[in-house]
N, C-alpha and C positions, 0 to 999 in steps of 0.2 A: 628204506625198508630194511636193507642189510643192518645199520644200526640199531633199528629197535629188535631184531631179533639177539641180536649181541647184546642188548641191554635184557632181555627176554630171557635168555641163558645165563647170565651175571643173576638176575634175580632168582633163579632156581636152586643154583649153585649157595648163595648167598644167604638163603630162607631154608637153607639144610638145617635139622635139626638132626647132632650124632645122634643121640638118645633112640630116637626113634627111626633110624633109617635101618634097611634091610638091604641084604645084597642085589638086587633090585634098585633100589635108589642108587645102591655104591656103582652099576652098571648104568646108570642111565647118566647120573651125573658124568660120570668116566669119558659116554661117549658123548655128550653134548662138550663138554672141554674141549675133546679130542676135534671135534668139529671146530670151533673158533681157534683153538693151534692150528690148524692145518689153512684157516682162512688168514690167519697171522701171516705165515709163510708164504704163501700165494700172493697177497697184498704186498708182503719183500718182495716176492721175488719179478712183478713184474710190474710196478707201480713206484719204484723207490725214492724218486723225484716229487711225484705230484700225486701227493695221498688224498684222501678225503677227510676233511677233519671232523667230521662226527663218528665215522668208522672209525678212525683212528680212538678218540675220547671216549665212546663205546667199546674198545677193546681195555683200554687202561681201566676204566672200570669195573669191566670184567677181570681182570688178571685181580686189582685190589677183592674182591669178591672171595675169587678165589686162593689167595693169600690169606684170608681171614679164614676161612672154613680150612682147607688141607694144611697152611704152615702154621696159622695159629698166628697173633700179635703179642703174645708172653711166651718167652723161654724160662724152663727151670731152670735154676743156679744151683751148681752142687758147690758148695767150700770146702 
């Protein structure tokens, strides 16, 4: 269950459209993130030997998700 809510939040994240989002979305995105970081840390912090690997594969796709939407996969080049 944990996993598909992390794949739940990746897809949200993921299906952002800038164009159309309002501060409202920019907040809800923010704290749905904030939630799966905080479940990142939690899962270090007391599980660091014997993960679950769907959690886990569920969270790398969430982070890829959001890599795409906040960092972007094209950098400008200034010369």
């Amino acid at each position: 269950r944990l996993a598909w809510l992390i794949y739940l939040v990746g897809t949200v994240i993921g299906g952002r459209l800038t164009y159309t989002s309002t501060d409202e979305h920019d907040a809800m995105d923010g704290e749905l993130s904030c939630r799966v970081f905080q479940l990142m840390a939690l899962t270090d912090s007391r599980l660091p030997q014997s993960g679950n690997e769907k959690v886990e594969l569920a969270i790398l796709w969430f982070l890829d998700q959001f890599r795409k939407t906040y960092v972007g996969d094209q950098l400008q080049r200034t010369s």
